[in-house]
C-alpha positions as CSV (number, residue, x, y, z in Angstrom):
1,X,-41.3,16.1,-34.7
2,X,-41.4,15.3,-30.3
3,X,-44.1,15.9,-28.8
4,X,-43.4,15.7,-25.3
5,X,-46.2,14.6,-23.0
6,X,-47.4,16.5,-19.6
7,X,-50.7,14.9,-18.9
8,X,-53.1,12.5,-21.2
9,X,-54.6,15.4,-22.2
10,X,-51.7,18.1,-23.2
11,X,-48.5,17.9,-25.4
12,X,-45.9,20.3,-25.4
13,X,-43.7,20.7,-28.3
14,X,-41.4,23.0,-30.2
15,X,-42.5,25.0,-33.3
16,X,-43.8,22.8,-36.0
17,X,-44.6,23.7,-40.0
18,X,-47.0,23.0,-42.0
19,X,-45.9,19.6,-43.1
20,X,-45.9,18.2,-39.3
21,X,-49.7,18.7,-39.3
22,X,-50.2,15.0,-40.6
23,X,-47.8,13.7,-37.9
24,X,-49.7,15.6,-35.3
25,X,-52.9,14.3,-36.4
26,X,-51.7,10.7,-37.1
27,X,-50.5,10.8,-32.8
28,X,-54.6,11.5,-32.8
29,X,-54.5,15.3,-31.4
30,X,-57.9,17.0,-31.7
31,X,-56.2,20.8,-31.1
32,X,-53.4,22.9,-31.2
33,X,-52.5,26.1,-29.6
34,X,-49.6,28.4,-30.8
35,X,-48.3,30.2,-27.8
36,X,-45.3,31.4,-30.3
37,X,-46.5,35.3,-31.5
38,X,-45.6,35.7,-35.6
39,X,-42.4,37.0,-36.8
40,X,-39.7,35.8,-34.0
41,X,-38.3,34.0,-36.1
42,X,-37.1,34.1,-40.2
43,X,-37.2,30.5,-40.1
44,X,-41.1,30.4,-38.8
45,X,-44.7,30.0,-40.7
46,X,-47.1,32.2,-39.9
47,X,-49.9,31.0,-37.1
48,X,-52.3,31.7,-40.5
49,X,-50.6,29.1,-42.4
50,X,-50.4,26.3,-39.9
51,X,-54.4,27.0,-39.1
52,X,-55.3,26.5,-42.5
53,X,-53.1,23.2,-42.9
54,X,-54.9,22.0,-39.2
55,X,-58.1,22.8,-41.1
56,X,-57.7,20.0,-43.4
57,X,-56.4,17.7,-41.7
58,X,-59.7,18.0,-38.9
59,X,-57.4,20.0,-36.2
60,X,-58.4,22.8,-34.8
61,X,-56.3,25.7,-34.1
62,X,-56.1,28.6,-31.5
63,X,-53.8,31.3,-31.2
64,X,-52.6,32.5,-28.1
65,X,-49.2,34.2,-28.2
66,X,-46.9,35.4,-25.9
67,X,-43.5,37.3,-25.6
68,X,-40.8,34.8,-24.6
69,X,-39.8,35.8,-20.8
70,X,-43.0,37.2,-20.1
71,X,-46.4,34.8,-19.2
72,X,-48.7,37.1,-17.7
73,X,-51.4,35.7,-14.9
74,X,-53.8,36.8,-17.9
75,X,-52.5,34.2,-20.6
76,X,-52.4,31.5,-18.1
77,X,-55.9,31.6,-17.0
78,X,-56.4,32.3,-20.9
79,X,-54.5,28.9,-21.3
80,X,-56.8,27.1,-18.7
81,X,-60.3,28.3,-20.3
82,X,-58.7,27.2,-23.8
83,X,-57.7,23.6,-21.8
84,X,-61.4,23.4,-20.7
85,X,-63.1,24.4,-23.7
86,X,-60.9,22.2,-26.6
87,X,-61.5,18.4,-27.5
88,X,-58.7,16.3,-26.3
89,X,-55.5,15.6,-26.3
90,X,-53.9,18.8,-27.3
91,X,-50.9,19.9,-28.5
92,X,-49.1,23.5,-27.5
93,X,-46.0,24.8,-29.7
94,X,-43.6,28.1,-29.1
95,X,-40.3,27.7,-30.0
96,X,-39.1,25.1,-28.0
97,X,-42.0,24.3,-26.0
98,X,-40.9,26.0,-22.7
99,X,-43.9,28.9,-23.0
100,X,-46.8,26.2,-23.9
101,X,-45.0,24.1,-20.7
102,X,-45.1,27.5,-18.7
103,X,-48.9,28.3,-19.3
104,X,-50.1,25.0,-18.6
105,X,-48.1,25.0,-15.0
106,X,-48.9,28.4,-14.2
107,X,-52.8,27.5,-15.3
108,X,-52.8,23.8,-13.2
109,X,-51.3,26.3,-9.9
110,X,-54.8,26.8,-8.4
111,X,-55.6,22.9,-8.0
112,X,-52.5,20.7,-8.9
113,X,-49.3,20.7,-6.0
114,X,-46.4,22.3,-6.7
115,X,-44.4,18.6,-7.2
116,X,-46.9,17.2,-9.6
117,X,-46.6,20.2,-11.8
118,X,-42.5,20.4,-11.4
119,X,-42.4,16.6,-12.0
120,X,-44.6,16.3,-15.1
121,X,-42.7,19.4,-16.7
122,X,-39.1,17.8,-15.4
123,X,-40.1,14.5,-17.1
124,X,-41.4,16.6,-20.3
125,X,-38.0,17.9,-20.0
126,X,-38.8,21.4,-18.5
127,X,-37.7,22.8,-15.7
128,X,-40.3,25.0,-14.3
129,X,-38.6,25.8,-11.0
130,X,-37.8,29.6,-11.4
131,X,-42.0,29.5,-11.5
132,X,-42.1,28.1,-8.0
133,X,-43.6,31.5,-6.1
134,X,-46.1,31.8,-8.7
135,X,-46.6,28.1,-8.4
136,X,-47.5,28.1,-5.5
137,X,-48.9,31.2,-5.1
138,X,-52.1,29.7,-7.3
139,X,-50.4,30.7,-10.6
140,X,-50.0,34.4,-10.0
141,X,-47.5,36.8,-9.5
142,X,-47.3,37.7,-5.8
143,X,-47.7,40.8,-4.9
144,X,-47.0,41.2,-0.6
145,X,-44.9,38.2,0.6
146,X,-44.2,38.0,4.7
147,X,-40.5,37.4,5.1
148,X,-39.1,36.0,8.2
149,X,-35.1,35.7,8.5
150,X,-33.0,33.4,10.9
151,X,-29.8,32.7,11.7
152,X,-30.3,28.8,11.0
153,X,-33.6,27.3,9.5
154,X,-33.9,23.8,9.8
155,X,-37.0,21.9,7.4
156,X,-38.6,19.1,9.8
157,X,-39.5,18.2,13.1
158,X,-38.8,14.4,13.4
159,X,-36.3,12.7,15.2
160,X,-33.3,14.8,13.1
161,X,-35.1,17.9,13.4
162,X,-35.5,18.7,16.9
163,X,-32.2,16.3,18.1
164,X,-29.9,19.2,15.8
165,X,-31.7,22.2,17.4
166,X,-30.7,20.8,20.5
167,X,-27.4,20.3,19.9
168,X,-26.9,23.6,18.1
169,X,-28.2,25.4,21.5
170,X,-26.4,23.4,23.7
171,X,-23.5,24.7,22.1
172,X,-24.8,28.3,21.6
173,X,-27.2,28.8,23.2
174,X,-27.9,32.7,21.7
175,X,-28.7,31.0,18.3
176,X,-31.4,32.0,16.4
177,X,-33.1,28.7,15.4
178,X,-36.4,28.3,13.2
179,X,-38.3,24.8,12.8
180,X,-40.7,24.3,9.9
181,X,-43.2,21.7,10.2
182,X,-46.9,21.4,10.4
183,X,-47.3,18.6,12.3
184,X,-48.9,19.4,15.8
185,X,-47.7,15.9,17.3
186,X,-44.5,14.2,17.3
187,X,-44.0,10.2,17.5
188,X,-41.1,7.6,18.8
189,X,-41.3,5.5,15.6
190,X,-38.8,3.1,16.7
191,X,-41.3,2.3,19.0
192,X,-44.2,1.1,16.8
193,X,-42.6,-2.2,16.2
194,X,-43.5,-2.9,19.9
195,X,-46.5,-1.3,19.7
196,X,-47.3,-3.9,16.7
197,X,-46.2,-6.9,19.3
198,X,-48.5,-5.7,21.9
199,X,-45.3,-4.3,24.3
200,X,-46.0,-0.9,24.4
201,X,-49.3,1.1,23.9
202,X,-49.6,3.1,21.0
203,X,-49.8,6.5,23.5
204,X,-46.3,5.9,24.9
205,X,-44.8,6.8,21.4
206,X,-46.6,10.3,20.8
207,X,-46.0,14.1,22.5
208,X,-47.6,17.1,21.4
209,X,-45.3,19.1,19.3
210,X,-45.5,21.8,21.3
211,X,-43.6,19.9,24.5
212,X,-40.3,18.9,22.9
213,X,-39.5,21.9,20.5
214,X,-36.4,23.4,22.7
215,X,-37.7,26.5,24.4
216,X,-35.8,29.2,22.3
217,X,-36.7,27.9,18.8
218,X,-39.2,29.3,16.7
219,X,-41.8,27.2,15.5
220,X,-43.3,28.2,12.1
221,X,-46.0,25.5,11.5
222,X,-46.4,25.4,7.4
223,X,-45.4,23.2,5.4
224,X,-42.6,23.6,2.9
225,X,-43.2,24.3,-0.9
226,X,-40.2,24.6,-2.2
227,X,-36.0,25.9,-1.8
228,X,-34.6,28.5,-3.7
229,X,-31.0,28.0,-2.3
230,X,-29.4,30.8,-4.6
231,X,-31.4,33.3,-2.9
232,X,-30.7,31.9,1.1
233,X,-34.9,31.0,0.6
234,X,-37.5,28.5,1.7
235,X,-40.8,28.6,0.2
236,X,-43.3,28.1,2.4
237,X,-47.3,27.0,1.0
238,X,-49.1,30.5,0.2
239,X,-46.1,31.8,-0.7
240,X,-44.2,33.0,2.1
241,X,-40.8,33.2,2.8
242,X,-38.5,32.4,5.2
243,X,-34.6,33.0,4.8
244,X,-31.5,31.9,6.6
245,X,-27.7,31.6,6.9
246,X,-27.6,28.2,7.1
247,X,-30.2,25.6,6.0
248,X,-30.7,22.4,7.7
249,X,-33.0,20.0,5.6
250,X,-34.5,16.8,7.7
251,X,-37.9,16.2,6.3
252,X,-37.9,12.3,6.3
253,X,-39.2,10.5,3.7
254,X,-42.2,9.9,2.2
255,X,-44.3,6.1,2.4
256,X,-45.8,5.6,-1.1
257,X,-48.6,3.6,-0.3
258,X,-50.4,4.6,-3.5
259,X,-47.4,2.9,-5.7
260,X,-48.8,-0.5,-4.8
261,X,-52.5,-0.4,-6.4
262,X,-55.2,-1.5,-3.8
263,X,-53.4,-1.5,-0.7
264,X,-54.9,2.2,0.3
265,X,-58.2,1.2,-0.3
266,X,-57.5,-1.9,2.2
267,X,-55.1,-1.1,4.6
268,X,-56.3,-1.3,8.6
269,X,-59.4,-3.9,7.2
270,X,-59.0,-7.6,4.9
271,X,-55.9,-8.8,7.5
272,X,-53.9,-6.0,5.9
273,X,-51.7,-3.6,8.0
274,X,-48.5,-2.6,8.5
275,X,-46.2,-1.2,11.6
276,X,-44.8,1.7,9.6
277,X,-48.0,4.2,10.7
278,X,-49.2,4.6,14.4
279,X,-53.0,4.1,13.4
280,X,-52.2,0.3,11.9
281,X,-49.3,-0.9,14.9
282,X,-52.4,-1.6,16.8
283,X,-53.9,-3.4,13.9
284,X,-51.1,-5.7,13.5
285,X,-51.5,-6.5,17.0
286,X,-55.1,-7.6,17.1
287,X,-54.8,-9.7,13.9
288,X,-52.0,-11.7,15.4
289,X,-53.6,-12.0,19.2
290,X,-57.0,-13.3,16.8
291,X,-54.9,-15.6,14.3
292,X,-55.4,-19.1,15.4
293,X,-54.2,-20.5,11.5
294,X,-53.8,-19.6,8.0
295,X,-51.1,-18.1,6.1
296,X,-49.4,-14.6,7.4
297,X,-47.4,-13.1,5.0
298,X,-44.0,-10.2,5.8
299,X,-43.4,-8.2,2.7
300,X,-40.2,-5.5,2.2
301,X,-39.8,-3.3,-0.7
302,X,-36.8,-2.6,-2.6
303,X,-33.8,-0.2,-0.7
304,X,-33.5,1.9,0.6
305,X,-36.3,2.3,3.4
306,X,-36.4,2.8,6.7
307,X,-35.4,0.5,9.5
308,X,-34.1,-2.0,7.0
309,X,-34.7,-4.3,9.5
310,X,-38.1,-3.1,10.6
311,X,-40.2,-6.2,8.3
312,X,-38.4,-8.8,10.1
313,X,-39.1,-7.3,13.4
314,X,-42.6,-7.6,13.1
315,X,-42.9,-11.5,11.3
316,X,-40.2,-12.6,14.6
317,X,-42.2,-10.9,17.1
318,X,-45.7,-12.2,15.6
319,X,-44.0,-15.8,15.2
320,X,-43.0,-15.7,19.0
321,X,-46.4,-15.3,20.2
322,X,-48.1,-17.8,17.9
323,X,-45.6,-20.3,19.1
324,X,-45.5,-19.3,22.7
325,X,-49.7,-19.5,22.3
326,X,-49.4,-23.3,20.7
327,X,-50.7,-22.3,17.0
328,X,-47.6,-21.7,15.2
329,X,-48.2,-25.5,13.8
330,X,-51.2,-24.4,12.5
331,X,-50.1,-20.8,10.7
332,X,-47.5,-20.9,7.3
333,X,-45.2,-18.0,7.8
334,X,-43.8,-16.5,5.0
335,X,-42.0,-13.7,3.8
336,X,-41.0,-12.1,0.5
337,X,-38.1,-9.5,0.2
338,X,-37.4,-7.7,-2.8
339,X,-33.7,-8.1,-2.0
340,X,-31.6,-10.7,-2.1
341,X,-30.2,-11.3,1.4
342,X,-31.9,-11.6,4.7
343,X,-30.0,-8.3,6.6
344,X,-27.4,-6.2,5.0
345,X,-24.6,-7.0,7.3
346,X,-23.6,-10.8,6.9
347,X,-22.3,-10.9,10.5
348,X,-25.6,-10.6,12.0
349,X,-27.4,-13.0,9.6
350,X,-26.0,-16.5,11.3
351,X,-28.3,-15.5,14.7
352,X,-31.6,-14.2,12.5
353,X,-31.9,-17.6,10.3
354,X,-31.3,-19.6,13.8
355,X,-35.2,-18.0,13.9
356,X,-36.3,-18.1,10.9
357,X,-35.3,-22.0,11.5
358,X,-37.3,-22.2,14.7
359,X,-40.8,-20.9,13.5
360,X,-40.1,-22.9,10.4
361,X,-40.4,-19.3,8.1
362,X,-40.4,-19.6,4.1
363,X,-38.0,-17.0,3.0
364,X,-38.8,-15.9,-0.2
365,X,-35.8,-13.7,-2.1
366,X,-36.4,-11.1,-5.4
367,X,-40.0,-10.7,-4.4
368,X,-41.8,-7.1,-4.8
369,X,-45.3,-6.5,-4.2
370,X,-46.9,-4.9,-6.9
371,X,-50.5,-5.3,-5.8
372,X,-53.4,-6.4,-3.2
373,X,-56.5,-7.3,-3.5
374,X,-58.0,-6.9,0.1
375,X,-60.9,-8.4,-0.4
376,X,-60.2,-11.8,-1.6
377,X,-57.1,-11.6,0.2
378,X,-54.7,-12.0,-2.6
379,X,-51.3,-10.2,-3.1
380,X,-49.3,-10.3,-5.9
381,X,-45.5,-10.1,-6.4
382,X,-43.0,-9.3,-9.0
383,X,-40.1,-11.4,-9.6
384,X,-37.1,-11.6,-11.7
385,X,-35.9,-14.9,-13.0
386,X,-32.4,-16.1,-14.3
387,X,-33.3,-16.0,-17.8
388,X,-34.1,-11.9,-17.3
389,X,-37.6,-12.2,-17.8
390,X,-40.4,-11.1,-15.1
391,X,-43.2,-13.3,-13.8
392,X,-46.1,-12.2,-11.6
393,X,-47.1,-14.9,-8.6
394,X,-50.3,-14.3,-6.9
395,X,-50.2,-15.6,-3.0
396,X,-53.4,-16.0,-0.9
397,X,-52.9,-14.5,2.9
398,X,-54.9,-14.3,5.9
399,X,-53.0,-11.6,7.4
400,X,-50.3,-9.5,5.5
401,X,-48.0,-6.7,6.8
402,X,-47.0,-4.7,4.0
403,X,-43.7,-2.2,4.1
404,X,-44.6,0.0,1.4
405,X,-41.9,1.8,-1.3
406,X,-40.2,4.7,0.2
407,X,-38.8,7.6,-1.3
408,X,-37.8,11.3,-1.0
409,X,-41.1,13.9,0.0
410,X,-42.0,15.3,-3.3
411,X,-41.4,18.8,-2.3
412,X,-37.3,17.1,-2.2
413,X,-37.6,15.5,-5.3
414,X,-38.0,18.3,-7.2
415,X,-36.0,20.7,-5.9
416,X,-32.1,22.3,-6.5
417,X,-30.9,19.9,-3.6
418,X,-31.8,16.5,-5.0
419,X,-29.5,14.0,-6.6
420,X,-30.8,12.1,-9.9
421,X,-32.3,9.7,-7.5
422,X,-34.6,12.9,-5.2
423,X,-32.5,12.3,-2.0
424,X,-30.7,15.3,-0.7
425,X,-27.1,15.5,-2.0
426,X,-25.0,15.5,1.0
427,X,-21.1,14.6,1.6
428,X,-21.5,11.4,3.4
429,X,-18.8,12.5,6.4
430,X,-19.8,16.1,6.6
431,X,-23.7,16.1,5.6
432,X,-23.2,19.2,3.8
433,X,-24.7,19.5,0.8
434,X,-21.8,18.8,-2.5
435,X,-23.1,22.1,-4.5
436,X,-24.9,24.9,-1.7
437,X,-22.2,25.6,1.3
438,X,-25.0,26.6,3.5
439,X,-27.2,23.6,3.1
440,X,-26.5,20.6,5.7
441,X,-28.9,17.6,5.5
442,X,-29.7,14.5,7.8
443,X,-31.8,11.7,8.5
444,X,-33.6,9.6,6.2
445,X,-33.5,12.3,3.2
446,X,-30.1,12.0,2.6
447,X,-28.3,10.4,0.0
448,X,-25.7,9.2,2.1
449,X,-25.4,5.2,2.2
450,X,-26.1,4.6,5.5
451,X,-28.9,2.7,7.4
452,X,-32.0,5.3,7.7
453,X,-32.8,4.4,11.2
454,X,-33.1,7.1,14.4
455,X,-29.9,5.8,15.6
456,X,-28.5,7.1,12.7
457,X,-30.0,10.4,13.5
458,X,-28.6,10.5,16.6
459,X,-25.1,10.3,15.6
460,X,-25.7,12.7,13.1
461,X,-27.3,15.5,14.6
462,X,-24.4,16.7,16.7
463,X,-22.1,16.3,13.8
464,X,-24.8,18.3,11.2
465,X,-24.8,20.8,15.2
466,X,-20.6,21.4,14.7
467,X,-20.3,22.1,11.6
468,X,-23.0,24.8,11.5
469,X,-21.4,26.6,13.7
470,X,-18.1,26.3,11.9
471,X,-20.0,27.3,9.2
472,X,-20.2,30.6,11.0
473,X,-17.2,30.8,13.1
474,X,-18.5,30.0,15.7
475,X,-16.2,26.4,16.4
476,X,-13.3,25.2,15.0
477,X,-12.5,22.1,13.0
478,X,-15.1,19.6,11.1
479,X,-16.9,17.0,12.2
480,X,-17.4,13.3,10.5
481,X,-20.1,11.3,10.7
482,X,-18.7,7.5,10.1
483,X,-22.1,6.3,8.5
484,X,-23.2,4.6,12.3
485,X,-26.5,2.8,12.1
486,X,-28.1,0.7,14.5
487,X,-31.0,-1.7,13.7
488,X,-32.1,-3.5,17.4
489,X,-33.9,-6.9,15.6
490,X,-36.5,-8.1,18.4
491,X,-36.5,-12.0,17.5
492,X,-38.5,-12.8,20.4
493,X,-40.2,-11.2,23.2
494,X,-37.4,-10.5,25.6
495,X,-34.4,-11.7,23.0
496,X,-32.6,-8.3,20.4
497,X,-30.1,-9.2,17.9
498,X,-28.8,-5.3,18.6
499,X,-26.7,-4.6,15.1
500,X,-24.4,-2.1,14.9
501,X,-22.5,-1.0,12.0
502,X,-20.6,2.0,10.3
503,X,-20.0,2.5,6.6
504,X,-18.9,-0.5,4.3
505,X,-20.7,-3.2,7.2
506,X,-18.1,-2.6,9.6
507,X,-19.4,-3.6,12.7
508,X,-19.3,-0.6,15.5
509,X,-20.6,-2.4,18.7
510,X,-21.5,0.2,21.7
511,X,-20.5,-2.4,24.5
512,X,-18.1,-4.8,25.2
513,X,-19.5,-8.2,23.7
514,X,-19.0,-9.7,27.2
515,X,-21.9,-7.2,28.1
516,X,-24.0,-7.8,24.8
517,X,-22.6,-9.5,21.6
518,X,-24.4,-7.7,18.7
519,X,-24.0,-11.0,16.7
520,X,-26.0,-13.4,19.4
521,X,-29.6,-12.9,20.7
522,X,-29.6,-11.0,24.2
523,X,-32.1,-10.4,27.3
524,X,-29.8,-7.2,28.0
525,X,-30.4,-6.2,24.5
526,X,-34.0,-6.7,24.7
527,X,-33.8,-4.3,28.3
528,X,-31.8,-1.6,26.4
529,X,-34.7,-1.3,23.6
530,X,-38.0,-1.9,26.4
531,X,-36.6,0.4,29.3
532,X,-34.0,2.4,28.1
533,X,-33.8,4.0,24.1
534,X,-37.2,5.4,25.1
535,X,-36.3,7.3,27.9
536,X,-32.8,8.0,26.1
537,X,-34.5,9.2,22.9
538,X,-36.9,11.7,24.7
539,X,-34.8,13.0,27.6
540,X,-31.2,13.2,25.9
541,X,-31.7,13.2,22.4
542,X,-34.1,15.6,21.6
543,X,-32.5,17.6,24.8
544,X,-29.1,18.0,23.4
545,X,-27.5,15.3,25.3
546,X,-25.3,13.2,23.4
547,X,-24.8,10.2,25.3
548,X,-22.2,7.8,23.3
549,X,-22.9,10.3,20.1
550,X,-20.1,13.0,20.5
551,X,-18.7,13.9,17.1
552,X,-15.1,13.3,15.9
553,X,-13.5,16.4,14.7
554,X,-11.4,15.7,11.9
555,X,-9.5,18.9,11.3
């Protein structure tokens, strides 16, 4: 007999006889509930039969059944006051389990999110999605929906977002274009890294949302429950709907701060922050400028994430002014990578360690952080060694900046467009997805196995922009996006190692290297990140103009 597991307090399993009952009380549950009516089946015992065999084995039994196909809003909440009101852990049978999974989702609706209860049913082996309206509609069936419809929807406002929209108007610009995203502000990440070295203030990388949607989209500020990509849909939170033509999915991704236990509870206090959110950049800032010794500690997660090279940024540009202040003498640098090489692209990798020799930093390779203890300043790491076994080293810090574990949003992860893996399943030259024509994806959702940076973005966009519009006969040919990536890696103040690479590693420099060689440290480098990828991003990226990112049309 399987019992399949949803939550510590409910199983899920298919129909079991009167003989199971020891098994199901030796696995120590308190209850069952048969959601399977009597008589479906020649094969099955009558729910009278299995209550007297609970009986003596201590179990208590309930009866609540329903017609396959057809969970009313009745049996859930019937479901729920049974949930409330039993001893736990219980265990609910039907046939194969899918009605007892059903009721519990439908009943968890009013005050579990939609992922959890997709995610828990997905690992119980259930796949609850054709409940998503009711889902999110609080677990009942909806009766009025608002329905909007436009030519091109595209999920998410970033960087991805709003460069596409651009693009797709400045080649059309009678397009019908809707936006979803409830954010009211939108923010220059790239430029966080500075903030977190005390070169730009933390207000030079916001704008209200408001001032850099293009003009002729619509902005429909909700957030995203789920796709239903048979049925040209997006789900929006309370249940409304928005259909399309085509579908353009750029969400980002999600941080997962609560996978590392205690860093929530400590982050922005105990010398713990990290550049990766606009409240902490600052943070970082003051704990170097106040450092005078002690031990500082880099941490980066396991791939992908974004701005690979993001981790480094900060430990160069924190070692730079310790030594430029006199105290890196007095400060052990150190910094532990869950991967095994210092940057992705060899090429690049001779110029980095020239720094990581000249601020004397302990590299530290096949190290994940599995947990901090802010208080007593201790952080512990995972690491595999050559024998295949795993040890756990605890480190003392004084200041930490922790990158956490990124993955897919949750709202991806679960639904009809994810890989195994919860990343988007594009074609990595077209960005369309491999299994719904009229889904395109970019940005750092993607599956595609290139560098999730905003550069990326950028070279995307206009590609995703042409082949919408082929799409819809609107342009001829297909663009290819060659995988391009760019990671500028500040190794001091006013010196970029500016990396530039295309699918495979292949290096794809911008410039001639007599103007800036990627593979050396440069002052004109550190110019083009300080003065002009600000401007650039803001008044031609996000505007449609595609300096140095014009797609190749392949055919």
């Amino acid at each position: 007999m399987e019992f399949r597991r949803l939550t510590d307090d409910l199983s899920v399993s298919p129909q079991i006889t009167v003989k199971d009952l020891a098994a199901v009380r030796a696995a120590g549950y308190r209850a069952i509930i048969c959601n399977r009516p009597d008589g479906e089946g020649a094969d099955q015992p009558t729910f009278v039969e299995i209550e007297r065999a609970a009986r003596e084995h201590g179990i208590a039994a309930f009866y609540l059944p329903v017609e396959s196909g057809k969970v009313s809003d009745d049996d859930s909440v019937k479901f729920g006051d049974l949930m409330r009101k039993l001893d736990k852990p219980v265990l609910a049978y039907c046939r194969t389990g899918m009605r007892a999974a059903t009721l519990w989702g439908l009943s968890e609706a009013p005050s579990k999110p939609l992922p959890d209860i997709l995610g828990a049913a997905q690992a119980a082996g259930y796949e609850l999605g054709a409940l998503t309206r009711r889902i999110v509609n609080g677990g009942k069936v909806p009766v009025q929906v608002a329905t909007a419809s436009h030519d091109i929807v595209i999920v998410g406002a970033g960087a991805a977002g709003l460069a596409t929209a651009a693009s797709l108007l400045a080649r059309d610009k009678s397009l019908d274009i809707a936006i979803i995203d409830p954010a009211g502000t939108h923010y220059y990440q790239p430029g966080w890294t500075m903030v977190g070295g005390g070169i730009f203030k933390p207000q030079a990388t916001t704008r209200e949302m408001a001032a850099v949607l293009p003009g002729k989209v619509h902005w429909i500020k909700a957030g995203v429950a789920a796709f239903e990509p048979d049925n040209h849909a997006v789900i929006l939170e309370g249940c409304r709907v928005v259909r399309y033509r085509k579908l353009v999915v750029c969400p980002g991704l999600k941080l997962d701060w609560g996978a590392i236990p205690g860093l929530p509870e400590t982050l922005g206090r105990n010398g713990v922050t990290s550049n990766y959110r606009y409240d902490l950049a600052p943070y970082t800032w003051q704990l170097v400028r106040e450092m005078k010794r002690g031990r500082a500690i880099f941490t980066q997660p396991p791939m992908p994430i974004k701005c690979a090279g993001a981790p480094q940024k900060a430990m160069y540009l924190s070692s730079d002014y310790w030594q430029r202040s006199g105290r890196l003498q007095e400060i052990e640098v150190q910094m532990f990578n869950a991967g095994a090489v210092l940057f992705g692209v060899a090429d690049y990798v001779p110029a980095l360690m020239e720094y990581v020799e000249r601020y004397g930093i302990d590299l530290n390779f096949g190290y994940n952080l599995i947990e901090i203890d802010g208080p007593r300043k201790r952080a512990t790491f995972r690491r595999a060694l050559q024998d295949g076994t795993v040890e756990a080293v605890t480190h003392d810090f004084d200041m930490i900046h922790v990158v956490p574990p990124q993955k897919a949003p949750d709202f991806i992860r679960v639904s009809p467009l994810a890989d195994q893996a919860g990343w988007v399943d594009v074609d990595q030259n077209t960005l369309r997805h491999k299994k719904f024509a009229d889904v395109f994806a970019l940005g750092d959702v993607t599956n595609a196995p290139n560098a999730k940076t905003a550069a990326a973005a950028r070279k995307q966009a206009p590609v995703v922009a042409h082949n919408v519009l082929a799409s819809l006969g609107k342009a001829q040919g297909q663009a290819a996006y060659d995988g391009y990536g760019s990671c500028p890696l500040t190794v001091a103040r006013g010196k970029i190692v500016l990396a530039e690479f295309v699918y495979g590693g292949k290096l794809a420099p911008s410039f001639p290297a007599w103007l800036i060689d990627g593979k050396r440290p440069s002052r004109l480098a550190w110019l083009l990140k300080e003065r002009v990828l600000p401007p650039l991003y803001w008044r031609a990226m996000l505007k449609g103009r595609e300096w140095l990112a014009r797609p190749e049309i392949v055919g």
